[in-house]
N, CA, C and O of each residue as an XYZ file, in Angstrom:
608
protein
N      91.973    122.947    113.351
C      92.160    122.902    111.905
C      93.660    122.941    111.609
O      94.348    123.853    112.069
N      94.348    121.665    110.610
C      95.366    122.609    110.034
C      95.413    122.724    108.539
O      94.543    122.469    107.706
N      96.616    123.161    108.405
C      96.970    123.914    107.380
C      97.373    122.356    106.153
O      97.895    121.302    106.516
N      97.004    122.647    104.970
C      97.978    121.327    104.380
C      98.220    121.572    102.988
O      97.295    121.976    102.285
N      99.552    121.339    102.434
C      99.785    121.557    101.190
C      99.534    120.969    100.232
O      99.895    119.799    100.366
N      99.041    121.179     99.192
C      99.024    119.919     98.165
C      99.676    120.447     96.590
O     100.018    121.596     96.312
N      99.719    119.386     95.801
C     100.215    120.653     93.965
C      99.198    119.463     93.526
O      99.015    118.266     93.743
N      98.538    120.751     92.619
C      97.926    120.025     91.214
C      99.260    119.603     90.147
O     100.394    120.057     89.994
N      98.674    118.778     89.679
C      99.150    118.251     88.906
C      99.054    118.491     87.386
O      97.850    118.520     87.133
N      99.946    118.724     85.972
C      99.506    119.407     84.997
C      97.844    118.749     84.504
O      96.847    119.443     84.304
N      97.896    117.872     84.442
C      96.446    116.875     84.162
C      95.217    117.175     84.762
O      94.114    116.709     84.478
N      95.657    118.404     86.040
C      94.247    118.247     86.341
C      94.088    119.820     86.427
O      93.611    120.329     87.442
N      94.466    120.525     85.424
C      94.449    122.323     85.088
C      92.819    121.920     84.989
O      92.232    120.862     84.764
N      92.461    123.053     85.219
C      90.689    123.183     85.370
C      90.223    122.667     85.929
O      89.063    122.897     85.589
N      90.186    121.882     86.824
C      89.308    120.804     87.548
C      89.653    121.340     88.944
O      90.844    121.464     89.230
N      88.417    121.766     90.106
C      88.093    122.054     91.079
C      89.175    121.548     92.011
O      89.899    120.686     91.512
N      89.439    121.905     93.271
C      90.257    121.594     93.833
C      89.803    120.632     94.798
O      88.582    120.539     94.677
N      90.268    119.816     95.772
C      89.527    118.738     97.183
C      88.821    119.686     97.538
O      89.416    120.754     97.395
N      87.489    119.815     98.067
C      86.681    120.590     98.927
C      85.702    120.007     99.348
O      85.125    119.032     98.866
N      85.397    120.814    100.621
C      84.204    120.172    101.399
C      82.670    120.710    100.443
O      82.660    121.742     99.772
N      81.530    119.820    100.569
C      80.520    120.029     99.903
C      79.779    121.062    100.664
O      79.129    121.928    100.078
N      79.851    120.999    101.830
C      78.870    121.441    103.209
C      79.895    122.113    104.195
O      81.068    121.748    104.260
N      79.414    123.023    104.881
C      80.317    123.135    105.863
C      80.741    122.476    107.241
O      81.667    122.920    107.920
N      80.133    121.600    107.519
C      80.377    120.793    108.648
C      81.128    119.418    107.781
O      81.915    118.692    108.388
N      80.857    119.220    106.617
C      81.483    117.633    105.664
C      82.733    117.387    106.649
O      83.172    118.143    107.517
N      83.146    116.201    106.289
C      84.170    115.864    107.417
C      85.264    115.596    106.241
O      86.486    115.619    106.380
N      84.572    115.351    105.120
C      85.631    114.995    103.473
C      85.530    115.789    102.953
O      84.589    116.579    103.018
N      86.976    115.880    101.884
C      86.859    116.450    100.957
C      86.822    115.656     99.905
O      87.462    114.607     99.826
N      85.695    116.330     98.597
C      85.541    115.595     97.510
C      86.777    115.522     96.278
O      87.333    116.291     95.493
N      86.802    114.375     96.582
C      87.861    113.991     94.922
C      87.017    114.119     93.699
O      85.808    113.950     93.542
N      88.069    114.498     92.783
C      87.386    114.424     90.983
C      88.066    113.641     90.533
O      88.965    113.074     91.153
N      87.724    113.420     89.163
C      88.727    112.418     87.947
C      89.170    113.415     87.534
O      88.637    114.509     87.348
N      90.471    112.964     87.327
C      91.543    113.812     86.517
C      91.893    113.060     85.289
O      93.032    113.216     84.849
N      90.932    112.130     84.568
C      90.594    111.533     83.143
C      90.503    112.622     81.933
O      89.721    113.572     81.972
N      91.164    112.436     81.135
C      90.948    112.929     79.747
C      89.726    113.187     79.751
O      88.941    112.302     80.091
N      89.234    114.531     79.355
C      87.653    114.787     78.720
C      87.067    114.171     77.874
O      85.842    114.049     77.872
N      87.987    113.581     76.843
C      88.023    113.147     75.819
C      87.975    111.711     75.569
O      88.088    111.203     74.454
N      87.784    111.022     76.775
C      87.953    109.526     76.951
C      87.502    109.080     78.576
O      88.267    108.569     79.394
N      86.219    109.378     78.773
C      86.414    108.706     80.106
C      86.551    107.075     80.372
O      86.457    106.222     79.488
N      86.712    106.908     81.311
C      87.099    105.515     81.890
C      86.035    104.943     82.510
O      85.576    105.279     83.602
N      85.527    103.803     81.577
C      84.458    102.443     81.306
C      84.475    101.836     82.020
O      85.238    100.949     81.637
N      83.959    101.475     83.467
C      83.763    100.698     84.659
C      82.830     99.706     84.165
O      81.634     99.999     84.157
N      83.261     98.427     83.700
C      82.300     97.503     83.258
C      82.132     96.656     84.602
O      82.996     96.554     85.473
N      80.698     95.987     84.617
C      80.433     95.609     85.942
C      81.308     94.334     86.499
O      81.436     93.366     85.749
N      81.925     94.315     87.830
C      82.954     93.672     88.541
C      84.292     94.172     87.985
O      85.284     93.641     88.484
N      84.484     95.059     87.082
C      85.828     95.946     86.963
C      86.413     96.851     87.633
O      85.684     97.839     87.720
N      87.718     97.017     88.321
C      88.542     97.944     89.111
C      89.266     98.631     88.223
O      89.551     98.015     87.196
N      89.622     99.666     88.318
C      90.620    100.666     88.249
C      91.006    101.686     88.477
O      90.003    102.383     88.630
N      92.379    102.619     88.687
C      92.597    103.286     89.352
C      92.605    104.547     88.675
O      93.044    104.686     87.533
N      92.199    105.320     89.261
C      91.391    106.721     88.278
C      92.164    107.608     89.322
O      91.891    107.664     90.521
N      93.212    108.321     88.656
C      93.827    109.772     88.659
C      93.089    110.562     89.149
O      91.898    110.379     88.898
N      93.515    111.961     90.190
C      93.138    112.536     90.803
C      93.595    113.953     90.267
O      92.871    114.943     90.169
N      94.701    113.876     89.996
C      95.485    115.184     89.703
C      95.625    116.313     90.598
O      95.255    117.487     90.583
N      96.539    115.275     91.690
C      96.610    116.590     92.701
C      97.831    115.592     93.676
O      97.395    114.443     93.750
N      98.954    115.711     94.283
C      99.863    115.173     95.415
C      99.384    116.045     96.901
O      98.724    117.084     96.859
N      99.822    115.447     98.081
C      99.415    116.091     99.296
C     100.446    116.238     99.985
O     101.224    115.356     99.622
N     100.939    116.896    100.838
C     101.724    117.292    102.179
C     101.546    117.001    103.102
O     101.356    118.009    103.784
N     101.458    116.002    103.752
C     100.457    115.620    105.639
C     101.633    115.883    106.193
O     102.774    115.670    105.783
N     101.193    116.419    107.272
C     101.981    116.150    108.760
C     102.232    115.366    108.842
O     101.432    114.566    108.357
N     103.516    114.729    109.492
C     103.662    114.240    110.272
C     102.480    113.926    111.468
O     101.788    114.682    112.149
N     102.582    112.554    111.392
C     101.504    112.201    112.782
C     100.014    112.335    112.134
O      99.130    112.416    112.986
N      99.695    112.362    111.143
C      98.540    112.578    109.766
C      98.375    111.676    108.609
O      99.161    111.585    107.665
N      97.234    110.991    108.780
C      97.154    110.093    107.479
C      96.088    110.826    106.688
O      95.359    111.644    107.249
N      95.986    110.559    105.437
C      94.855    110.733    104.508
C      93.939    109.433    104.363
O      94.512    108.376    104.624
N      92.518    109.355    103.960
C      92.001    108.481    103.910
C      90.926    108.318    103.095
O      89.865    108.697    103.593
N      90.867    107.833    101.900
C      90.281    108.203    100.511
C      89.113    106.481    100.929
O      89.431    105.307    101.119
N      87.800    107.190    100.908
C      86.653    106.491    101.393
C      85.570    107.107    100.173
O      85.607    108.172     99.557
N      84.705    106.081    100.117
C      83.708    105.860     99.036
C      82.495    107.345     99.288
O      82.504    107.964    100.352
N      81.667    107.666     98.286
C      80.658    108.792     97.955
C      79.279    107.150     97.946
O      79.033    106.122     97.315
N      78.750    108.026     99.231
C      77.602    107.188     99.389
C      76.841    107.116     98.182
O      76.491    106.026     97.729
N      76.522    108.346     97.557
C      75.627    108.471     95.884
C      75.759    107.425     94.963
O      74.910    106.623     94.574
N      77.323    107.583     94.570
C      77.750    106.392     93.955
C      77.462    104.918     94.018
O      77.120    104.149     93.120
N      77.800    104.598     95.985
C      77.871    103.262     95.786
C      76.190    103.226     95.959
O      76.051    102.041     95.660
N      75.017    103.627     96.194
C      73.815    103.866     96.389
C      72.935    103.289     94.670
O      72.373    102.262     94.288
N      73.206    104.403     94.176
C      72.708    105.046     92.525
C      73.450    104.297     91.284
O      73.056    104.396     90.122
N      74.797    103.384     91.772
C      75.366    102.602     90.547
C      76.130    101.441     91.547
O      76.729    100.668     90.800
N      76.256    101.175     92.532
C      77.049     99.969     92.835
C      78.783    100.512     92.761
O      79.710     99.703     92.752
N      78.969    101.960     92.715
C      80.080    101.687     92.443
C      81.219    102.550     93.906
O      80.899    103.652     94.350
N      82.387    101.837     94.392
C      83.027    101.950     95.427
C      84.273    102.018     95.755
O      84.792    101.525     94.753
N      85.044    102.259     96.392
C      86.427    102.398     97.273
C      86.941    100.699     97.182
O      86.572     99.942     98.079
N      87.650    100.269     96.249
C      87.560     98.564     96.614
C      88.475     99.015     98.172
O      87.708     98.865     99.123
N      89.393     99.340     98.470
C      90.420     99.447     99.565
C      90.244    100.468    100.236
O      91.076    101.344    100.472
N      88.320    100.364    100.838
C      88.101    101.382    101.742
C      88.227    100.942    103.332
O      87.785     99.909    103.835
N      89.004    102.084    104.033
C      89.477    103.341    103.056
C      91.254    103.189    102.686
O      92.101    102.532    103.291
N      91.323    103.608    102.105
C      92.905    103.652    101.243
C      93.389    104.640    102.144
O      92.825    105.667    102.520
N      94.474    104.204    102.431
C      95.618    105.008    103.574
C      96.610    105.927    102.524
O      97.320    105.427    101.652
N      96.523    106.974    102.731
C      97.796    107.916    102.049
C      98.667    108.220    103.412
O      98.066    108.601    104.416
N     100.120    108.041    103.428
C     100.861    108.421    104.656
C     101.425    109.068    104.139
O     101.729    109.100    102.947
N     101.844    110.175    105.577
C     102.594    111.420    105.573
C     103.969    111.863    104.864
O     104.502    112.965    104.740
N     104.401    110.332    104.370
C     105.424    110.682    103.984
C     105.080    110.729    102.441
O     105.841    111.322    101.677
N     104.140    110.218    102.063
C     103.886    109.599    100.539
C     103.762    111.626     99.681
O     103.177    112.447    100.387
N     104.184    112.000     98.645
C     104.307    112.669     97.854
C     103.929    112.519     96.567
O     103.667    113.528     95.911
N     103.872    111.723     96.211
C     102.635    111.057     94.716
C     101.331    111.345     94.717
O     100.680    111.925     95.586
N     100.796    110.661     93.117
C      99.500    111.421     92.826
C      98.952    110.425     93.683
O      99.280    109.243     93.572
N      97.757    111.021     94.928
C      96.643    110.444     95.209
C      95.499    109.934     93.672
O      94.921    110.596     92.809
N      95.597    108.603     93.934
C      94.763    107.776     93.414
C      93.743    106.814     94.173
O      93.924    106.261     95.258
N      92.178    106.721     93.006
C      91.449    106.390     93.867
C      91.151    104.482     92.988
O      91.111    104.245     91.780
N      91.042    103.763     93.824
C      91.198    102.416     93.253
C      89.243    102.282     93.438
O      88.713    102.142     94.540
N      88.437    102.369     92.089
C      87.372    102.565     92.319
C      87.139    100.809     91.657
O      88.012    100.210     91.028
N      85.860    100.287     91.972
C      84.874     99.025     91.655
C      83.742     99.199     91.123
O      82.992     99.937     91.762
N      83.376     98.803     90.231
C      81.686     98.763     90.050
C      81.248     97.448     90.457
O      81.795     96.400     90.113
N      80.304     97.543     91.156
C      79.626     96.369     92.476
C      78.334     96.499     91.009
O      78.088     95.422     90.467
N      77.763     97.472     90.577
C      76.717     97.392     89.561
C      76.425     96.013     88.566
O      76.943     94.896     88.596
N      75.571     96.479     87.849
C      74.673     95.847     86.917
C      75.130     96.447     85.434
O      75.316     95.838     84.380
N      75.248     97.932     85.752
C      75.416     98.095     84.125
C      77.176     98.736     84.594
O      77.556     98.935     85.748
N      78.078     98.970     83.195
C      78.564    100.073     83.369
C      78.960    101.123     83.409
O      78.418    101.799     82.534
N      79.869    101.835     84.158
C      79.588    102.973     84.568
C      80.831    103.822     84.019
O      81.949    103.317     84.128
N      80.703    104.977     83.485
C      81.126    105.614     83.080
C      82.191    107.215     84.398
O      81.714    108.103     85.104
N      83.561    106.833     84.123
C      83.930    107.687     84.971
C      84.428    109.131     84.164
O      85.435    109.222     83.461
N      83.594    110.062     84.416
C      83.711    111.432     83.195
C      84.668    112.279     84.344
O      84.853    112.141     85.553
N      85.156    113.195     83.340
C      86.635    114.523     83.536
C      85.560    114.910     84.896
O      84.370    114.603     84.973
N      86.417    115.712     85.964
C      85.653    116.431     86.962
C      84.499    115.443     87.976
O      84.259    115.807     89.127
N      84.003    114.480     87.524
C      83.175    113.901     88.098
C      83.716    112.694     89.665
O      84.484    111.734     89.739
N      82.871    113.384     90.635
C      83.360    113.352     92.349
C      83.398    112.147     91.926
O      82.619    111.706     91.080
N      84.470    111.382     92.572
C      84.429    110.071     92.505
C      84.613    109.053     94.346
O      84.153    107.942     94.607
N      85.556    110.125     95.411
C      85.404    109.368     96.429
C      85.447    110.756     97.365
O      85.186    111.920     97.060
N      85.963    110.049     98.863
C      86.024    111.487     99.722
C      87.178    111.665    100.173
O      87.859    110.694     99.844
N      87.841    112.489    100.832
C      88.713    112.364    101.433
C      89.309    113.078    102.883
O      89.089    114.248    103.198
N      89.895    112.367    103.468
C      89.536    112.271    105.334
C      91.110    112.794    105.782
O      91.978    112.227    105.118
N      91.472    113.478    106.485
C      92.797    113.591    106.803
C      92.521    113.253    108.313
O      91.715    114.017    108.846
N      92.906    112.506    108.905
C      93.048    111.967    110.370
C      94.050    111.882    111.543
O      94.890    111.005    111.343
N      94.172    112.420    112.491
C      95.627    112.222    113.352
C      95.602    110.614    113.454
O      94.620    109.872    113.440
N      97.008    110.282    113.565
C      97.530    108.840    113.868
C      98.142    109.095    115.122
O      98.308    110.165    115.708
N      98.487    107.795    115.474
C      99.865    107.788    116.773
C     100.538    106.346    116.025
O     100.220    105.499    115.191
N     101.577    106.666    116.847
C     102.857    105.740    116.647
C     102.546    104.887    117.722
O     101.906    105.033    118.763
N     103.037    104.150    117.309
C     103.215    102.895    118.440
C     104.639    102.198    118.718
O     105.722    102.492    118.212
N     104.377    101.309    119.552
C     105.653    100.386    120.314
C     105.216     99.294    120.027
O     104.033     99.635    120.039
N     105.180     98.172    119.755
C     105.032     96.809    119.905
C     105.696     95.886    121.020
O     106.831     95.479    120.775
N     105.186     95.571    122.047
C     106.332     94.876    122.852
C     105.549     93.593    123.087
O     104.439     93.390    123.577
N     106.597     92.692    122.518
C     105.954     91.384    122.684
C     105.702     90.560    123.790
O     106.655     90.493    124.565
N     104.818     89.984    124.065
C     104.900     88.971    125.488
C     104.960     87.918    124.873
O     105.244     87.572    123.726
N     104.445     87.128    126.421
C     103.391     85.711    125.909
C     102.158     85.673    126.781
O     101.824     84.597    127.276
N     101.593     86.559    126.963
C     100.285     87.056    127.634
C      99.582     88.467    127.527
O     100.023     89.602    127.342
N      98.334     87.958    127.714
C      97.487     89.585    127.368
C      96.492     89.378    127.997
O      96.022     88.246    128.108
N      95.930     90.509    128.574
C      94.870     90.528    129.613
C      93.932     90.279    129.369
O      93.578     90.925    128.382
N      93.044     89.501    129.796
C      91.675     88.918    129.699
C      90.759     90.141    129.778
O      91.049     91.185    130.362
N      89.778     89.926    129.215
C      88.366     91.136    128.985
C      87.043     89.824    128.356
O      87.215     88.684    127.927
N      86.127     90.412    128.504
C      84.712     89.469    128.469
C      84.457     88.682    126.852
O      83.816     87.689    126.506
N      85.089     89.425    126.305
C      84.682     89.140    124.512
C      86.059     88.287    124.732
O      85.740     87.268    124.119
N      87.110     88.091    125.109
C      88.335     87.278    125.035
C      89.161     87.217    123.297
O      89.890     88.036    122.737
N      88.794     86.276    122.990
C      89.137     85.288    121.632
C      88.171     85.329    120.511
O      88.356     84.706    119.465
N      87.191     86.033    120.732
C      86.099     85.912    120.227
C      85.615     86.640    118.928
O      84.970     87.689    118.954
N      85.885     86.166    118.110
C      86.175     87.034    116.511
C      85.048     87.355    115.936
O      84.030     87.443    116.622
N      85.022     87.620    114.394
C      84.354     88.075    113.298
C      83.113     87.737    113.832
O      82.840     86.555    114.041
N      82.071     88.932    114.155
C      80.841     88.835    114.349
C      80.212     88.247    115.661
O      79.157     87.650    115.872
N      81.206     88.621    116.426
C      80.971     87.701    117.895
C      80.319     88.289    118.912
O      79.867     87.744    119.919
N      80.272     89.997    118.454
C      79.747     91.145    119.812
C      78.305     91.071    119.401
O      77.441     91.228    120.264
N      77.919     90.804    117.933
C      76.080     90.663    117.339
C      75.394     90.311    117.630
O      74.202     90.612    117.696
N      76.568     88.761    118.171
C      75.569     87.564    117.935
C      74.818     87.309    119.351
O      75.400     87.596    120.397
N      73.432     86.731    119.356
C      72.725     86.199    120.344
C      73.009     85.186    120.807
O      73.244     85.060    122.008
N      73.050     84.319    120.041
C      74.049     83.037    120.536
C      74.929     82.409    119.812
O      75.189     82.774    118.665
N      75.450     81.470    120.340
C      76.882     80.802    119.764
C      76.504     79.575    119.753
O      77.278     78.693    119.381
């Protein structure tokens, strides 16, 4: 386990903090940090990015990773368009969640109401070293949907 800092933000005074639902959850749940007084109208095939009211601290060597609430996309069509959305360690801004309604009707995003999850993950760094060769393996060249398929 570690430790990680975050600040609310004035916008989101009263509203629950990231927490796990369960004790084994692997996310913590995001809220809207929307005006009580005005939530935000997800008309169907509409995006927008709905306030969290809260910044994070990662480690170094730590990404965040803001991924969709199965309920949601289940019970209204609605989702993570940029799942999952990368927050990096260095980033200090409000986590925001870039939500979609995939739905039929729309959907209403109210004050407090969970809207995605969120994942903190170790990374590694890398090297890039370029060739002009790379080692052969059985799948080779063989792209989008190629390990499924029965035949070609």
């Amino acid at each position: 386990m570690i430790a990680v800092k975050f600040r609310r933000l004035a916008h989101a005074e009263g509203l629950p903090s990231p927490s796990r639902q369960s004790e084994h959850a692997s996310g913590l749940d995001l809220v809207a940090a929307v005006p009580s007084n005005a939530p935000r109208i997800l008309a169907p095939g509409e995006r927008a990015l709905i306030p969290t009211g809260f910044a994070i601290e990662l480690p170094p060597g730590f990404e965040g990773q803001v991924r969709p609430r199965s309920g949601l996309a289940l019970k209204h069509g609605v989702t993570v368009l940029n799942a999952p959305g990368t927050i990096d360690a260095d980033y200090r801004g409000e986590i925001g969640v870039l939500l979609i309604n995939h739905g039929e009707e729309s959907f209403a995003v109210s004050r407090g109401a969970r809207i995605a999850q969120f994942v903190v993950s170790r990374t590694e760094a890398v090297i890039l070293i370029e060739t002009d060769e790379l080692s052969g393996t059985s799948r080779g060249e063989n792209g989008f949907g190629s390990t499924g398929l029965t035949s070609r």
